[in-house]
C-alpha positions as CSV (number, residue, x, y, z in Angstrom):
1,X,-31.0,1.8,2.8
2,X,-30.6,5.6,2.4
3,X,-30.0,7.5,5.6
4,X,-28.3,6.9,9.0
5,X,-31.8,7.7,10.3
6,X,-33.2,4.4,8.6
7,X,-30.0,2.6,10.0
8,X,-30.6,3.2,13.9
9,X,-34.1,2.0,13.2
10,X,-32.8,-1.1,11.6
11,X,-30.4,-1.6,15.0
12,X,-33.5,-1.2,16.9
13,X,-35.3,-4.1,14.7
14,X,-32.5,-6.1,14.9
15,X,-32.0,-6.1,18.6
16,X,-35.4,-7.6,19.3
17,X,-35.3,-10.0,16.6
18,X,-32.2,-11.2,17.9
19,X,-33.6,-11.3,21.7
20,X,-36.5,-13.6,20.2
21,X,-34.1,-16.3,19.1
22,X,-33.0,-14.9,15.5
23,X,-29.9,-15.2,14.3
24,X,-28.4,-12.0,12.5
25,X,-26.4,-12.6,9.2
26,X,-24.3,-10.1,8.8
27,X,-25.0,-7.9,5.6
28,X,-22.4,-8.7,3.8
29,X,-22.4,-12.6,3.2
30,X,-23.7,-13.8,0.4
31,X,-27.2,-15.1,0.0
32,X,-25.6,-18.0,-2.1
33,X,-23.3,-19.2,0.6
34,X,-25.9,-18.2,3.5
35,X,-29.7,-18.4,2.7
36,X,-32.0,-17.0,5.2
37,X,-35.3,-17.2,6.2
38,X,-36.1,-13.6,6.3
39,X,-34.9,-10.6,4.5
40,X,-36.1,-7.2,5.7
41,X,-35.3,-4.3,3.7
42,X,-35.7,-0.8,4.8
43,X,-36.0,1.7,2.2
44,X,-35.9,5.1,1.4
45,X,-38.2,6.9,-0.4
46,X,-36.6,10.6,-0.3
47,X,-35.3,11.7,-3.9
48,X,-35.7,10.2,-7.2
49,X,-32.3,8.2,-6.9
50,X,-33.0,7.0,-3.7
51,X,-36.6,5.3,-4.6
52,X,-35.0,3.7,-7.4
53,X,-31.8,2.3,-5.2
54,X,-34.8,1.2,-3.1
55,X,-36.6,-0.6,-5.8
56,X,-34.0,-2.8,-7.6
57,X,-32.9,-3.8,-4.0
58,X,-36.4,-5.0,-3.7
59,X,-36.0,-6.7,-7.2
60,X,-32.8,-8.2,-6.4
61,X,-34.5,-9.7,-3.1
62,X,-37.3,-11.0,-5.1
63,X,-35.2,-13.0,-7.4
64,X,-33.3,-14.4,-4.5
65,X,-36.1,-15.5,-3.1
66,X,-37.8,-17.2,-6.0
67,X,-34.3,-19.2,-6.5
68,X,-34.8,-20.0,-2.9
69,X,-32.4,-18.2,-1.1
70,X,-34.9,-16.0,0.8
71,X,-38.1,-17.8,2.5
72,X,-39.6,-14.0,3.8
73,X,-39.7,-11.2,2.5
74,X,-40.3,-7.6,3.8
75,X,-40.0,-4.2,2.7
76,X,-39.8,-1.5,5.2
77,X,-39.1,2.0,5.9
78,X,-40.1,5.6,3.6
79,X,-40.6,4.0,0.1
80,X,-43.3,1.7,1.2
81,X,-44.4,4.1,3.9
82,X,-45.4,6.2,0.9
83,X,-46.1,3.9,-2.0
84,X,-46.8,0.4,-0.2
85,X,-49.8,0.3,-2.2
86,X,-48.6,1.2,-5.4
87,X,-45.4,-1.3,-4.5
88,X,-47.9,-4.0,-3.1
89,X,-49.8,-4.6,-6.7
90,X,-46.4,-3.7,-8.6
91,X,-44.3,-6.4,-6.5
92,X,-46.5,-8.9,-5.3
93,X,-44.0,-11.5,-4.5
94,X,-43.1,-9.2,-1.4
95,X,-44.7,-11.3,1.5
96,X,-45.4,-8.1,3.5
97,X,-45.2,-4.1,3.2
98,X,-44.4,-2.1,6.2
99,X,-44.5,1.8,7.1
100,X,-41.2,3.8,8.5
101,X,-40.7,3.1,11.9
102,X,-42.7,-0.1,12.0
103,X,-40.9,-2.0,14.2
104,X,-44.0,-3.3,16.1
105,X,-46.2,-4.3,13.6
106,X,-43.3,-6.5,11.8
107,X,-42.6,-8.6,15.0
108,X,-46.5,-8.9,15.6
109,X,-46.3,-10.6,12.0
110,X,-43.8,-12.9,13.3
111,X,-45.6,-13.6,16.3
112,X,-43.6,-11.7,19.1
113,X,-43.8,-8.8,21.3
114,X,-41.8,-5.9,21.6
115,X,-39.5,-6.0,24.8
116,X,-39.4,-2.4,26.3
117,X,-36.6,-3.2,28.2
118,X,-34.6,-3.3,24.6
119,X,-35.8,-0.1,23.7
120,X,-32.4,1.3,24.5
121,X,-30.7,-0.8,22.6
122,X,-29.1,-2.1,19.2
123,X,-27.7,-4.5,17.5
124,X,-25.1,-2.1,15.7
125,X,-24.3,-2.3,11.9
126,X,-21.1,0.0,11.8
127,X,-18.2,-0.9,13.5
128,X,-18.3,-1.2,17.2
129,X,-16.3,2.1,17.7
130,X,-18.7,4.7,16.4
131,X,-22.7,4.7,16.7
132,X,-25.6,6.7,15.5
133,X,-27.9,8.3,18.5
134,X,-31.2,8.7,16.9
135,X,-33.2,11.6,19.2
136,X,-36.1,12.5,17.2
137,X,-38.3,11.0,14.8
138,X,-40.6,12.7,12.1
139,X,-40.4,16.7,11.3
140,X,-42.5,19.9,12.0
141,X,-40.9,21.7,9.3
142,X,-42.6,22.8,6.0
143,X,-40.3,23.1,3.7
144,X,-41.5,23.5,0.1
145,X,-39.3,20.5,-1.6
146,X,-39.7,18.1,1.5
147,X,-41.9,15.1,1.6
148,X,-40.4,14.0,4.7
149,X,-42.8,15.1,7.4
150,X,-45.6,13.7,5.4
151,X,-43.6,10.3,5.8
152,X,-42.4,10.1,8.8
153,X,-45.1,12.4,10.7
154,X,-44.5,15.2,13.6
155,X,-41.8,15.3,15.4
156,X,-41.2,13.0,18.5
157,X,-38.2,13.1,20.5
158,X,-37.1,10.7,22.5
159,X,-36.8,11.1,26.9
160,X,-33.6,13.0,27.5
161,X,-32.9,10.1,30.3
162,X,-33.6,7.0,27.7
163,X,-31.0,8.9,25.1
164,X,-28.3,9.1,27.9
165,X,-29.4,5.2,28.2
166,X,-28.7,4.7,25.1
167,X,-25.3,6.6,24.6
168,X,-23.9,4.5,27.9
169,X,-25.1,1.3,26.5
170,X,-23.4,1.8,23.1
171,X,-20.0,3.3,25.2
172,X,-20.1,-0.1,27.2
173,X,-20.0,-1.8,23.9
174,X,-17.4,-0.3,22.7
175,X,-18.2,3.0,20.9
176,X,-16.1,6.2,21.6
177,X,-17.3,8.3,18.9
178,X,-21.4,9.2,18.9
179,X,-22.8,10.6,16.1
180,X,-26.2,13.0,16.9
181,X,-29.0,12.6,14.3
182,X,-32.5,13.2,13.5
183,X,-34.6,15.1,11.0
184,X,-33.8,18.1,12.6
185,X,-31.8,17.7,16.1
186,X,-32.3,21.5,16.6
187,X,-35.8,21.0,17.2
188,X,-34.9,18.5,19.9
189,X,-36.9,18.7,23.1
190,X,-39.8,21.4,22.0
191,X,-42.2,19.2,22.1
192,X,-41.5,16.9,25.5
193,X,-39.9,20.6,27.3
194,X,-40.9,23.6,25.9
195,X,-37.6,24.5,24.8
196,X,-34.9,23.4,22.6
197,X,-32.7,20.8,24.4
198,X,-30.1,19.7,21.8
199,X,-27.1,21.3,24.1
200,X,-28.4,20.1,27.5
201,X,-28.7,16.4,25.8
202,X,-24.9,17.2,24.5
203,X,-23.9,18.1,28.1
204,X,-25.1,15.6,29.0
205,X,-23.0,13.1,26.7
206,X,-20.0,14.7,27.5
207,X,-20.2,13.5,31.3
208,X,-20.4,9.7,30.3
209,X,-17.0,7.8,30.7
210,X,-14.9,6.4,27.5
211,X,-17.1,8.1,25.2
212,X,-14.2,10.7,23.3
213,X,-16.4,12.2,20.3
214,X,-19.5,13.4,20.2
215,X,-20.4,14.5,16.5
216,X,-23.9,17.2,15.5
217,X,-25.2,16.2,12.3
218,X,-28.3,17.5,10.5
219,X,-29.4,20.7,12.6
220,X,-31.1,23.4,10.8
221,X,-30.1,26.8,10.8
222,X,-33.8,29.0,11.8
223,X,-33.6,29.3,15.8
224,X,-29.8,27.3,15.9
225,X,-29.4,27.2,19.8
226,X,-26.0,28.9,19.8
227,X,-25.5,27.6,23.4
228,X,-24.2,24.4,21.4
229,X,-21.5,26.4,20.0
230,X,-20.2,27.2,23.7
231,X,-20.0,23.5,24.6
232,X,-17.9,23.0,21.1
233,X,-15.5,26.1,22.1
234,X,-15.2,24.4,25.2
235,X,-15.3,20.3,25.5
236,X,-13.1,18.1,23.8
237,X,-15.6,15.9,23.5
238,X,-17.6,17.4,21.1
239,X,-15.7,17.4,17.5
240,X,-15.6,21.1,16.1
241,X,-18.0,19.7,13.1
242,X,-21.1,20.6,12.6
243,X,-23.8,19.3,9.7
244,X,-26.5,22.3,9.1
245,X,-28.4,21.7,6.0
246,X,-28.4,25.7,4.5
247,X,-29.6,24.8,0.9
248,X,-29.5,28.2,-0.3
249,X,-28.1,32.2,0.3
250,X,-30.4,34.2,-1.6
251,X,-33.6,35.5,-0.2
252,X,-35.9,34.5,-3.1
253,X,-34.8,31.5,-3.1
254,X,-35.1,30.7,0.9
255,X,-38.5,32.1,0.7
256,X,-39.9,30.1,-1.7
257,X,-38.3,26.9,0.1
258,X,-40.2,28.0,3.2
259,X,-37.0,28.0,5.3
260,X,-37.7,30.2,8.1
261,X,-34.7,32.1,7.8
262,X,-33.1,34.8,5.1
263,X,-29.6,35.4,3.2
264,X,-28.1,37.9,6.4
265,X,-29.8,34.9,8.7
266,X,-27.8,32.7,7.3
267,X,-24.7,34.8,6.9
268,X,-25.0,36.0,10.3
269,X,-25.0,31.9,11.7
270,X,-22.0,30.9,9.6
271,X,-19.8,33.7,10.9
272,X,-21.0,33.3,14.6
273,X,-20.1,29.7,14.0
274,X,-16.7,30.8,12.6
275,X,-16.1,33.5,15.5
276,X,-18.1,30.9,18.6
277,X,-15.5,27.6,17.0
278,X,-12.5,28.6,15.6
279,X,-11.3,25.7,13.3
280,X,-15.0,24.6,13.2
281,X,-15.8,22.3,10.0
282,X,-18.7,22.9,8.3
283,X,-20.9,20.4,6.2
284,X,-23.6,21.1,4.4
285,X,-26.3,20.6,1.3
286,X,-27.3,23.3,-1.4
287,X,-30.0,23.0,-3.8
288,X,-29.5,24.1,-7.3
289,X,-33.2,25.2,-9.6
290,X,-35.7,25.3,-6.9
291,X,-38.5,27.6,-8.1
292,X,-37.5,31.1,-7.4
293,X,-33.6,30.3,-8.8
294,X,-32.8,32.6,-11.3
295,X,-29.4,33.2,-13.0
296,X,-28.8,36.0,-10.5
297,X,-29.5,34.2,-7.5
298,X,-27.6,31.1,-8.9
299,X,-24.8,33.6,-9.2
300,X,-24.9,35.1,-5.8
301,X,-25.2,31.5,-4.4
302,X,-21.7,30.8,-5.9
303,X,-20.6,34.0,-4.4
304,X,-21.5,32.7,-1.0
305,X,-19.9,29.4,-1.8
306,X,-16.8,31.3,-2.7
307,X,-16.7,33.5,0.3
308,X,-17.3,31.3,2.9
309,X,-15.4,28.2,2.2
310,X,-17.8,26.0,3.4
311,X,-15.1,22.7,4.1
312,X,-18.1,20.1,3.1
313,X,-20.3,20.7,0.4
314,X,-23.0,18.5,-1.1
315,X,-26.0,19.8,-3.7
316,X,-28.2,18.3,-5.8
317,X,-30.9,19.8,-8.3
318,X,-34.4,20.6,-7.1
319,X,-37.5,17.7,-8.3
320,X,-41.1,18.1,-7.7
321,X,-41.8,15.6,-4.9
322,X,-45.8,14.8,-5.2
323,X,-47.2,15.5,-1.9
324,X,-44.7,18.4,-1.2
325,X,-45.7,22.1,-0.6
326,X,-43.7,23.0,-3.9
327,X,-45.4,20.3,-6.3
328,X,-48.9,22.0,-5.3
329,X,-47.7,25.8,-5.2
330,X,-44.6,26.6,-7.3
331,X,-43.8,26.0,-11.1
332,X,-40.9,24.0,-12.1
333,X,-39.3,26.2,-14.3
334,X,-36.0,25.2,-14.5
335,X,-34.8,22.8,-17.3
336,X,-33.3,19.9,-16.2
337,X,-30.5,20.8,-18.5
338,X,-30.0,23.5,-16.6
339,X,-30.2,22.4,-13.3
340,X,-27.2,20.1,-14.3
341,X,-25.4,22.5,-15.7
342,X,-25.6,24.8,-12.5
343,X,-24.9,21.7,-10.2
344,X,-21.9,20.7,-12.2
345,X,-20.7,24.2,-12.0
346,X,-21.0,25.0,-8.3
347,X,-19.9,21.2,-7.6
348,X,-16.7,22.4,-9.3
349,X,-16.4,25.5,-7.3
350,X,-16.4,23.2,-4.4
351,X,-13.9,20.6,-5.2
352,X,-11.3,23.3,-5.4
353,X,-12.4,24.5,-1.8
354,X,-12.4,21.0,-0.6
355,X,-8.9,21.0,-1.7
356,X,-7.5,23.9,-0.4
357,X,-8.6,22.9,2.7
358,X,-7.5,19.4,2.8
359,X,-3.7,20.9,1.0
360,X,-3.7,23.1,4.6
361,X,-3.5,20.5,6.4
362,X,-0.3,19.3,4.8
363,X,2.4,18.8,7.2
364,X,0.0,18.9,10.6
365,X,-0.6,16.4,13.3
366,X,-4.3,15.1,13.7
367,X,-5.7,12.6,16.2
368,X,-7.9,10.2,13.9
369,X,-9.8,7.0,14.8
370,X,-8.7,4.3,12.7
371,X,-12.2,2.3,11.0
372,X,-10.5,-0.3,9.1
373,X,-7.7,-1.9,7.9
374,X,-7.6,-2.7,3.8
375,X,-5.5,-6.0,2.9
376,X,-5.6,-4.7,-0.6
377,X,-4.1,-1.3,-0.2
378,X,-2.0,-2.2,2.7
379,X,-3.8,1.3,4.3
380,X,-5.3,1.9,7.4
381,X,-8.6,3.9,6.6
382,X,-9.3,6.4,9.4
383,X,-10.8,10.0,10.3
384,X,-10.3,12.7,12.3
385,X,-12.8,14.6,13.8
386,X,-13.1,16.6,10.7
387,X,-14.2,14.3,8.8
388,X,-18.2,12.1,9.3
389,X,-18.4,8.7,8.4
390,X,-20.4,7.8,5.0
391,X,-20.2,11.1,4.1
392,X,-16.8,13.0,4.3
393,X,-13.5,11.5,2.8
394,X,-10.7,10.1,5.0
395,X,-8.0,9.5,6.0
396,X,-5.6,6.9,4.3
397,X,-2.6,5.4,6.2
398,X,0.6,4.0,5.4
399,X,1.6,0.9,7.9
400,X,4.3,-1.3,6.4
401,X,6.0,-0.5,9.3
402,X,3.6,-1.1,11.1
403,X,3.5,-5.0,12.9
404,X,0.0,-5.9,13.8
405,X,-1.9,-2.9,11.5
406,X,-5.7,-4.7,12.3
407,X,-4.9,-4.2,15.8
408,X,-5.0,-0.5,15.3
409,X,-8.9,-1.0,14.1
410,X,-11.3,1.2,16.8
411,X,-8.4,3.1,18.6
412,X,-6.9,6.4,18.2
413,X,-3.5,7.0,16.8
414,X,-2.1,10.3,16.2
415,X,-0.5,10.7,12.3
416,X,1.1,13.3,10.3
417,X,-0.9,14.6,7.1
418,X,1.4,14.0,4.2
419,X,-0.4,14.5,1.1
420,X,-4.0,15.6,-0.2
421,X,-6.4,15.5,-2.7
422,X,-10.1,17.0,-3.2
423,X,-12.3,14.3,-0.3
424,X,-9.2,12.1,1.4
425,X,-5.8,13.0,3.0
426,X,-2.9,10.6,3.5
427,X,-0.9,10.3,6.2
428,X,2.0,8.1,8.4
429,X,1.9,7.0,12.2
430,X,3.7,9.3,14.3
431,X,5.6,7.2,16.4
């Protein structure tokens, strides 16, 4: 559950379970029509919403099990990492708790051994075309709202030379796009090099054969290593996308979050992003009533919004996390009625942006990789390299003409962008 993040280490679980003898059932049967003997759920423990996804998954597993459809089972990941305790006396029919990143201790309770010679690989979730590369684990940021690094610990990244193992072993299996993640990949390498290695690692991507898109998510804008920007300009391999959590404009506001870097800061990275990439698509998160947030700076956030057409926009409102920086040293002074007011308002501000940019497209040609077919619509689903999966919109596409349309599943087809709305396009095959 919850992020990508969680999801590679899930892949990484799964690979040695299956090496061990296991048999994987797939996530989407049905308990009823497949039972199994153990159900591992990795959770998420971020935001409010999240822990309570989290927790009625667990109550939904619990029932299963006590109608015998589940014979084990374990909880996993942020949510127990930071309330297995609290979860364990709650929820005792859980057989075991588990931290984040624990794949070691849960196949010591099974009775097996890590294999270090799978530490490279996965037994993928998504589609065989596209993969997560995990880097780093864990954060050595401090930002005021953040419980993350007090989950997941300091960051770790992973060997340069393991990652490229990685990447080739998920390109022999069939992925062509790779999609960078971490906490923070920006960080990548400080700790193992002394430097920031993010656009070495992505050089270093580019070189491997049959892999066609390589895809930046969540880097952080303090100390961005621009040098990535010059592999963007100049590889085809690496999508002109870029996912850089700025979650505010307004010096006040930054401050308080502990961000490490000011309004011009930020300014200053989104037009050398602009000026570096041009055509590059932005994503990214604000935060709406964080301590520090008054009408003014709300207003001047809106402005920025407004000005610089950020392509992909996410926000939520600002909660007191216990265990954060913020919950210890800032009031909550924002109403919650407020806070949903202003996210409603600047959430509106964006869908029109989102539009405008999706109506420009209107009448182009796009390469997009096709993800799935849909029986019920008739519709290949797809993106191009605009568009992230799980969290960008995409592109829908007619195929009655089209003889074998399944076939087209995990290959690249070039298509004409016939119509629009706020998150999807639509579009026909060009032939």
């Amino acid at each position: 559950m919850g992020c990508s993040k969680n999801r590679v280490d899930s892949e990484h679980l799964l690979a040695q379970l299956e090496y061990a003898g296991y048999e994987i059932s797939p996530e989407e049967e049905s308990l009823e029509e497949n039972p199994v003997d153990l159900l591992v759920i990795n959770t998420c423990g971020f935001i409010l919403d999240a822990k309570e996804e989290s927790v009625n998954a667990i109550l939904e597993a619990v029932q299963a099990k006590e109608r015998g459809l589940v014979r084990v089972l374990y909880v996993m990941g942020c949510l127990s990492q930071r309330y297995g305790a609290d979860l364990k006396e709650e929820i005792p029919q859980v057989d075991r708790f588990f931290g984040a990143w624990s794949i070691d201790p849960i196949l010591e309770s099974l009775g097996l051994k890590r294999n270090p010679l799978l530490d490279c690989r996965r037994h993928l979730t998504t589609p065989r075309h596209y993969a997560y590369l995990k880097i780093s684990e864990g954060c050595d940021r401090k930002c005021s709202y953040c419980a993350i690094p007090g989950i997941r610990g300091a960051h770790t990244s992973v060997p340069l030379e393991a990652l490229v193992d990685e990447a080739q072993f998920l390109v022999d299996n069939g992925a062509k796009e790779l999609i960078v993640i971490a906490q923070d990949t920006t960080y990548y390498g400080l700790d193992l090099y002394g430097g920031r290695k993010l656009p070495d690692l992505v050089r270093r991507l580019t070189d491997i054969r049959d892999l066609e898109w390589i895809r930046v998510l969540y880097s952080y804008p303090a100390s961005f290593p621009e040098e990535l920007l010059d592999i963007m300009a100049s590889s085809d391999k690496v999508c002109s996308y870029i996912d850089i959590p700025l979650q505010h404009s307004e010096d006040a506001v930054l401050s308080a979050m502990r961000r490490s870097v000011d309004g011009a800061g930020t300014r200053a990275l989104v037009e050398k992003m602009r000026a570096k990439v041009p055509g590059i698509v932005i994503r990214t998160t604000m935060m709406v009533g964080h301590p520090g947030e008054g009408e003014k700076e709300f207003d001047a956030l809106l402005d920025f919004v407004n000005n610089y057409k950020i392509e992909r926009l996410g926000a939520f409102a600002y909660s007191e996390e216990e265990g954060t920086w913020g919950a210890s040293h800032l009031k909550d002074a924002v109403s919650p009625e407020v806070k949903q007011e202003r996210l409603d308002e600047l959430m509106e501000l964006q869908a029109d942006i989102s539009l405008a940019f999706n109506e420009s497209r209107i009448g182009t040609c796009e390469r997009v990789l096709v993800d799935s077919f849909s029986w019920q619509t008739g519709e290949l689903v797809a993106r191009s390299s605009k568009e992230a999966p799980d969290v960008d919109g995409e592109v829908f596409i007619g195929c009655s003409d089209v003889a074998n349309p399944e076939s087209l599943v995990g290959r690249f087809v070039n298509v004409e962008i016939t119509g629009a709305d706020e998150y999807d396009l639509y579009a026909k095959i060009i032939k």
